[in-house]
C-alpha positions in Angstrom: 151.9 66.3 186.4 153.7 63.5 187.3 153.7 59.9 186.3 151.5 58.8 189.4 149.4 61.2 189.3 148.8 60.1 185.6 148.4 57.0 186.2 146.2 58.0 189.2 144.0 59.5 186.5 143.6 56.5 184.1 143.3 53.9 186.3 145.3 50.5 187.1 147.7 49.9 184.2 146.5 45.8 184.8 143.5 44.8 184.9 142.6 40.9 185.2 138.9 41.4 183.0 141.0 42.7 180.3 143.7 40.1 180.3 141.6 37.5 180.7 139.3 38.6 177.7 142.2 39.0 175.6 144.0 35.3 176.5 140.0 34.0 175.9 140.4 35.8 172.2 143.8 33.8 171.7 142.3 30.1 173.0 141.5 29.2 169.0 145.2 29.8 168.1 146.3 28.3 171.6 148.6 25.7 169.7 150.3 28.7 167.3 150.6 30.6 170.4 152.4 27.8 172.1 154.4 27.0 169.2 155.6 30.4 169.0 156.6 30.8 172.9 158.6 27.6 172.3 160.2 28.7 169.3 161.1 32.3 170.9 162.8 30.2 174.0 165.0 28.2 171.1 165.9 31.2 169.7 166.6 33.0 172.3 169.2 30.2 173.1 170.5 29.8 169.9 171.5 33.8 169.9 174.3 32.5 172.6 176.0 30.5 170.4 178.5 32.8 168.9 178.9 34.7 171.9 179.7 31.1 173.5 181.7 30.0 170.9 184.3 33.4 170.3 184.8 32.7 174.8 185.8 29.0 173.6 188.1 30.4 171.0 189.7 33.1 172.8 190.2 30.7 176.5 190.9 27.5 174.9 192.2 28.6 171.6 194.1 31.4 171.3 195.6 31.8 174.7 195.7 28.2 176.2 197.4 27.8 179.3 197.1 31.0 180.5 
């Protein structure tokens, strides 16, 4: 059996009903949930620091004028 056929079988993988009962179960924590997106964002940023910072090193630094 494939995966279509599977899938075929259990029905849409998305359904807007569900999705939108599940956001309606968040809407008391809506400012956590916020807050947590934002911080995931500044993270996810911060994470390219040191890869920014060893390219900065090895263009400007080590091998300059090249």
């Amino acid at each position: 059996m494939s995966f279509y056929e599977e899938e075929e079988l259990i029905g849409k993988v998305y359904d807007r009903r569900i999705a939108g009962r599940l956001l309606s179960y968040l809407r008391p924590y809506r400012t956590q949930v916020v807050i947590s997106v934002l911080l995931m964002l500044v993270v996810a940023g911060l994470e390219l620091v040191p890869t920014l910072l060893v390219k900065y090193a090895i263009d400007e630094q080590i091998t300059p004028g090249r």
